[in-house]
TORPA-4810 file (N, C-alpha, C, O; in nm, 3 decimals):
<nodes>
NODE_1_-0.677_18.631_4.203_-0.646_18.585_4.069_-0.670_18.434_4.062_-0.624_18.354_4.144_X
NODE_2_-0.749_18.401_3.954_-0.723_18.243_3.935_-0.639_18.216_3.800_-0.599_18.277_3.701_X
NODE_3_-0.637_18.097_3.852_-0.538_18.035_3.767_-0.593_17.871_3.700_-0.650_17.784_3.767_X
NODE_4_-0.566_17.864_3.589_-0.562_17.746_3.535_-0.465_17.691_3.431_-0.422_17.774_3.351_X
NODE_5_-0.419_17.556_3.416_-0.349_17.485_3.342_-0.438_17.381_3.269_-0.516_17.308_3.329_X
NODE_6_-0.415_17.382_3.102_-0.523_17.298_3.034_-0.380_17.224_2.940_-0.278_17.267_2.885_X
NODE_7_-0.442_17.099_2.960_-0.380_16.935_2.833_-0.432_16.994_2.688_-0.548_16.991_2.647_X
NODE_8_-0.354_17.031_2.643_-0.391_17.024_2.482_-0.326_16.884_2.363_-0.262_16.897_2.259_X
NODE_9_-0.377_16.750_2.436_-0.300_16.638_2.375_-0.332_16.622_2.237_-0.448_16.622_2.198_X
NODE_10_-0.200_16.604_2.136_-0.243_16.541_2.019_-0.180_16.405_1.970_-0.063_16.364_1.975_X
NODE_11_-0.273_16.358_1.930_-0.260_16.225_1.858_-0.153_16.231_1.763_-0.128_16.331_1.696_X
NODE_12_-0.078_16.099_1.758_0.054_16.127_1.624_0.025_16.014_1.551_-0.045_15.914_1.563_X
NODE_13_0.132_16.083_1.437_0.137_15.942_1.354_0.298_15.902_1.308_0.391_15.979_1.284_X
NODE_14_0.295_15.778_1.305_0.471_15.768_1.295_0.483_15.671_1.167_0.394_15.590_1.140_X
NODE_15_0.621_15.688_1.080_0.635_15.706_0.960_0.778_15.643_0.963_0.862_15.721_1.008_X
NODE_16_0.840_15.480_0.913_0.901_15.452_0.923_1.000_15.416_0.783_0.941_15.351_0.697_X
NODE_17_1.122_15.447_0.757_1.199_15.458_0.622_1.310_15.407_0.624_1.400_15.463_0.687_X
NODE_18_1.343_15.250_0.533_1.473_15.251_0.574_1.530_15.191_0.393_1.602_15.095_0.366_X
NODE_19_1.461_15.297_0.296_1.505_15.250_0.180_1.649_15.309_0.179_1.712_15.313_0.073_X
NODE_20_1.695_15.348_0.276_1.896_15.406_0.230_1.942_15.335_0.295_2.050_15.377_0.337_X
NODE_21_1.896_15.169_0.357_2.004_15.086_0.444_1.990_15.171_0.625_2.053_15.140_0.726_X
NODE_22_1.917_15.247_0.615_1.926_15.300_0.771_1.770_15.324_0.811_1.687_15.330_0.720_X
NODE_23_1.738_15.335_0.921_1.595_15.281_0.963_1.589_15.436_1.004_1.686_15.495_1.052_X
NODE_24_1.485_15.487_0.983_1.430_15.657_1.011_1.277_15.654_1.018_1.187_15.638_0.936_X
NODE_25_1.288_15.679_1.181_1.137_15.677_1.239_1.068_15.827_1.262_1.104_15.879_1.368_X
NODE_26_0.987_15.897_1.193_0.965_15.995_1.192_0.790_16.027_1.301_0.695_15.950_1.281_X
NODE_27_0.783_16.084_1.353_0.627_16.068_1.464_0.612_16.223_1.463_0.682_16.308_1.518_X
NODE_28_0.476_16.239_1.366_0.423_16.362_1.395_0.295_16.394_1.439_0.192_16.334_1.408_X
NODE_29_0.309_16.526_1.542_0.168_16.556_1.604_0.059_16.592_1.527_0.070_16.666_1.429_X
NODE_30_-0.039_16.547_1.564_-0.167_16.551_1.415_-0.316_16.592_1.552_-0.313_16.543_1.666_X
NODE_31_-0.382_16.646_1.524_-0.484_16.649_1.629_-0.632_16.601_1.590_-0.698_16.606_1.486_X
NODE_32_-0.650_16.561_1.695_-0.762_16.446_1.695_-0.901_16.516_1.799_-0.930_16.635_1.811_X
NODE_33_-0.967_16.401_1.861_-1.082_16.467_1.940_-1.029_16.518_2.051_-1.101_16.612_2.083_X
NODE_34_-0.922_16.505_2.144_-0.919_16.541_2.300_-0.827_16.688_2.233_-0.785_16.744_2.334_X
NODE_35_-0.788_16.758_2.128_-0.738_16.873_2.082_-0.821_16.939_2.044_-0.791_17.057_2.032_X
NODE_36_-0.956_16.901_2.008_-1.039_16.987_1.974_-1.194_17.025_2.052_-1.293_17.093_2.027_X
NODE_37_-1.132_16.915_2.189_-1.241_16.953_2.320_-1.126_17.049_2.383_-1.161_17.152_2.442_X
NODE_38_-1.025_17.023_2.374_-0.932_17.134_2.471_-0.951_17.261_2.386_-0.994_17.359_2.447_X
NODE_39_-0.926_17.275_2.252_-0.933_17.392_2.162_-1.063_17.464_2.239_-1.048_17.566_2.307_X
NODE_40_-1.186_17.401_2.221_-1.311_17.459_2.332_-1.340_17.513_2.421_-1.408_17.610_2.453_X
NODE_41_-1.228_17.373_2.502_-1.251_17.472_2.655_-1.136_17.606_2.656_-1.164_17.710_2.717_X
NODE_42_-1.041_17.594_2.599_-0.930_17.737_2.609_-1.034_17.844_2.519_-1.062_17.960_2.549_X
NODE_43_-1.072_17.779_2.422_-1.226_17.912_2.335_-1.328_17.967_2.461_-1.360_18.085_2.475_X
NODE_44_-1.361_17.879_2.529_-1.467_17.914_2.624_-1.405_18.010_2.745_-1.473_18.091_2.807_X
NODE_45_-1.277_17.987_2.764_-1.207_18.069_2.894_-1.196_18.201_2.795_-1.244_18.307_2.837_X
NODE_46_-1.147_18.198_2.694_-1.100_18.305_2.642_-1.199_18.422_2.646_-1.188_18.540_2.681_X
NODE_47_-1.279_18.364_2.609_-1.468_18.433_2.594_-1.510_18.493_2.724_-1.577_18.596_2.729_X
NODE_48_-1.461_18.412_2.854_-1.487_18.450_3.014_-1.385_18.501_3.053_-1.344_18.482_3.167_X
NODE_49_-1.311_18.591_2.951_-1.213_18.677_3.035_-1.082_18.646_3.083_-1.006_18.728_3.137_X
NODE_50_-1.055_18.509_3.059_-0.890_18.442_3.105_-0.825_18.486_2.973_-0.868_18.523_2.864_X
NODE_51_-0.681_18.465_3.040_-0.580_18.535_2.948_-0.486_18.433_2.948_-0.439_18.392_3.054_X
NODE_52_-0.448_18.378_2.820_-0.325_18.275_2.816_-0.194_18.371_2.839_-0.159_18.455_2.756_X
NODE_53_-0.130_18.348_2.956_-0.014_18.360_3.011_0.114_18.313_2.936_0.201_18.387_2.890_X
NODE_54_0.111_18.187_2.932_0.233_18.093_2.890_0.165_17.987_2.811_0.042_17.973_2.813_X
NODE_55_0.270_17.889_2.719_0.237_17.737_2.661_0.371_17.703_2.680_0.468_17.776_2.702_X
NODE_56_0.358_17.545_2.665_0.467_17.517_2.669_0.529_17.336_2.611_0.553_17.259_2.704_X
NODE_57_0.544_17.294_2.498_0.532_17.204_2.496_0.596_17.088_2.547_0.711_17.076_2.586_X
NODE_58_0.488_16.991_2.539_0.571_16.880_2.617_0.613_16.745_2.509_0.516_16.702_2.447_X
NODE_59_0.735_16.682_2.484_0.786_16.600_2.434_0.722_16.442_2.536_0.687_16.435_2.654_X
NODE_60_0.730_16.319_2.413_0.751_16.231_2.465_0.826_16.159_2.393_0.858_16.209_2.285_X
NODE_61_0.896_15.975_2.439_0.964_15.939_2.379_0.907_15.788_2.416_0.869_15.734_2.520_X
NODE_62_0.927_15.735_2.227_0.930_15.538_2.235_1.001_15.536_2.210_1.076_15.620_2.158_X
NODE_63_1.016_15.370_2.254_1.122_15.304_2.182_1.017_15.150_2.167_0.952_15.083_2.248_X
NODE_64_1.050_15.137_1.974_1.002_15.041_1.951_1.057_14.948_1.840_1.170_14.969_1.796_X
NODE_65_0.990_14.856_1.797_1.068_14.750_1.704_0.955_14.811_1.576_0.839_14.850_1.586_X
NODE_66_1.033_14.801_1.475_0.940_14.855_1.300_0.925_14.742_1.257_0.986_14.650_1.310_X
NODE_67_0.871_14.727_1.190_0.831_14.600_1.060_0.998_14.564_1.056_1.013_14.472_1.137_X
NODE_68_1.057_14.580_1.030_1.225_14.490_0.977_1.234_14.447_1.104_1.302_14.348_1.077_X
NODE_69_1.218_14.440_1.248_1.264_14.414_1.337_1.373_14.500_1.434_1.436_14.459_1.532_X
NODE_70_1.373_14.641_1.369_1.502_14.694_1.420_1.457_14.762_1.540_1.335_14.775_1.525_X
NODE_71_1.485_14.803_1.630_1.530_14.860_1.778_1.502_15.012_1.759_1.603_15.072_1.796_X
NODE_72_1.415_15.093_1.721_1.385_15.222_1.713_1.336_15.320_1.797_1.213_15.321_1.808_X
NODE_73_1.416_15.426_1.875_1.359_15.526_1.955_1.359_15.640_1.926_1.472_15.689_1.916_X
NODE_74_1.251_15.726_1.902_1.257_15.869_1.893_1.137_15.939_1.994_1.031_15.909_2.049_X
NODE_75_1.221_16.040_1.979_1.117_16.157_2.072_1.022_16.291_1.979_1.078_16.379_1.915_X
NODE_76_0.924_16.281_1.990_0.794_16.342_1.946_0.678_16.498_2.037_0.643_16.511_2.154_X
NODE_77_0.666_16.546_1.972_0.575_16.647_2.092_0.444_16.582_2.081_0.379_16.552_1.981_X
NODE_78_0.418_16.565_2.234_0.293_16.466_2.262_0.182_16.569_2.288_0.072_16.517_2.270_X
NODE_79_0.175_16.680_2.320_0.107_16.787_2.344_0.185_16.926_2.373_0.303_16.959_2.365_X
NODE_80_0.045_17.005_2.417_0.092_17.159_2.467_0.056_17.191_2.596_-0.063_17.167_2.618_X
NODE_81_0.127_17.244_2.707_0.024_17.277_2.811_0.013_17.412_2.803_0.114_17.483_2.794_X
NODE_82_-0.144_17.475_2.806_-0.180_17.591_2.806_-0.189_17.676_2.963_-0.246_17.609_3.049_X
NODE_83_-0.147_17.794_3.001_-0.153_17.836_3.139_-0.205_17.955_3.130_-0.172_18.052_3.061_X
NODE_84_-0.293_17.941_3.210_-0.429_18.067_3.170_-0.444_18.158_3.349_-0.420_18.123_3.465_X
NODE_85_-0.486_18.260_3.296_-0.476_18.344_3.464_-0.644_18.469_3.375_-0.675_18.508_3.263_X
NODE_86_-0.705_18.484_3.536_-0.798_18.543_3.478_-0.789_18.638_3.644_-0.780_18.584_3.755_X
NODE_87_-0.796_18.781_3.617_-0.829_18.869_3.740_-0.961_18.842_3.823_-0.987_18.912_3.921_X
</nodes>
């Protein structure tokens, strides 16, 4: 049996709000070019007979300063990992 694990990374975009007196940093996954070379290569396994097994996503987290200066950290899904098995 082989086995493979594929990066399905996507690009985000983050979205900062603090018209109610409170600072709300919002970061969403949006996909870009390295999501739609991975989309390919998991198209191309699929085509050669591998079988997605599992996904599983993976979170990341900033912490950064916004335009007002304030101290902002949130956590975002930075990608997917795909886990593929082929007989």
């Amino acid at each position: 049996m082989e086995y493979k694990r594929i990066w399905l990374k996507y690009g985000n975009e983050t979205k900062f709000d603090g018209s109610n007196g409170m600072i709300n940093a919002q970061c969403f996954p949006i996909d870009n070019n390295e999501t739609t070379t991975a989309d390919n290569e998991i198209k191309a396994h699929l085509n050669n007979g591998w079988k997605i097994v599992s996904t599983c996503p993976v979170t990341a987290s900033n912490n950064i300063l916004n335009p007002q200066d304030d101290d902002v950290y949130f956590t975002f899904t930075s990608g997917i990992e795909v886990f593929m098995v082929k007989d």
